[in-house]
C-alpha angles and dihedrals in degrees: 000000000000093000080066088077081063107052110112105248097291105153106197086052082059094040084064094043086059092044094053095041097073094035093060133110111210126062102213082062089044086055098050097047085056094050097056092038084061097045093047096061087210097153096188117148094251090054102044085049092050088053095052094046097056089058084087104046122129092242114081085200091062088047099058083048088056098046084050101047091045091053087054098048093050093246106189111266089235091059095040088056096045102054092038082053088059096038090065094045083067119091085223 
């Protein structure tokens, strides 16, 4: 997942990236996929979708991931608040 960071700007490479980060399983891969989300700038809808997403996932580790790959990818500060709003309703 860390050679992602590396990819040149291709979007739908990234598009699949944001697809398969909320569909795994596992939470180190989640993570990874954030972290070179983040790193690529790419702020395509399905990305920025994907980010926000992941604000909500089960793994605070993920979490983290998501907040700091929103704040990377210059995520609006309204959606930003609200998804962080409903991320701390969660027992999670």
């Amino acid at each position: 997942v860390a050679a992602l960071a590396q990819l040149d700007h291709d979007p739908a490479a990234v598009a699949v990236v944001a697809v398969k980060l909320t569909a795994d399983g596992d939470a180190s891969v989640r993570q990874n996929a954030l972290w070179a989300l983040g790193k690529l700038g790419i702020q395509e809808r399905a990305v920025l979708e994907a980010v926000t997403r992941s604000l909500k996932d089960p793994d605070p580790g993920v979490r983290i991931s998501a907040i700091t790959a929103a704040f990377a990818l210059q995520v609006t500060p309204s959606t930003l608040a609200t998804a962080l709003a409903e991320a701390i309703k969660d027992d999670n």
